[in-house]
N, C-alpha and C positions, 0 to 999 in steps of 0.2 A: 640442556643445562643440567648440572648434577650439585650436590649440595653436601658439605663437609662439616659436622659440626665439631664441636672442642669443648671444656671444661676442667679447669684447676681451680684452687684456689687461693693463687697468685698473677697479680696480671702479668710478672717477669717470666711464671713459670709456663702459661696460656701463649704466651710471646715465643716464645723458645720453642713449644710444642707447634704453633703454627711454621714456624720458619724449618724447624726439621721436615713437614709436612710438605713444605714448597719445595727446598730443596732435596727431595724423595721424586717429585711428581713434575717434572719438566713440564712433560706433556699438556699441564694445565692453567688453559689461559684464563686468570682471575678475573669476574666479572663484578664482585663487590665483596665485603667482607662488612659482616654487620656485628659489634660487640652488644656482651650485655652483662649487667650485674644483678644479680641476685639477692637481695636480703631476706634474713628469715631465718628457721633452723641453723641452714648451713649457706654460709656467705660463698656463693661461687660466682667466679669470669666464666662469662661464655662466649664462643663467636661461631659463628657461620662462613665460612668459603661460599661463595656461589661461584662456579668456574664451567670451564667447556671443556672437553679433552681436544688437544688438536694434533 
């Protein structure tokens, strides 16, 4: 398993960058996607891909 992570700080713009990511990577078959947010300093979306190449 391999692990993708991401960071904006917009969840439309987190959104966007994952979906370009998928549609980029055929080859990857998604096992979970775990979001997160951040407060503090600086307010950021995060997520994780967990995926397999096949």
């Amino acid at each position: 398993m391999r692990v993708k992570g991401f960071e904006e700080r917009t969840m439309d713009k987190l959104e966007q960058m994952i979906n370009k990511w998928l549609e980029e990577n055929l080859n990857a078959e998604v096992i979970d996607i775990k979001y997160d947010y951040g407060r503090g300093m600086s307010d950021v979306f995060s997520a994780l891909i967990i995926y397999k190449s096949i």
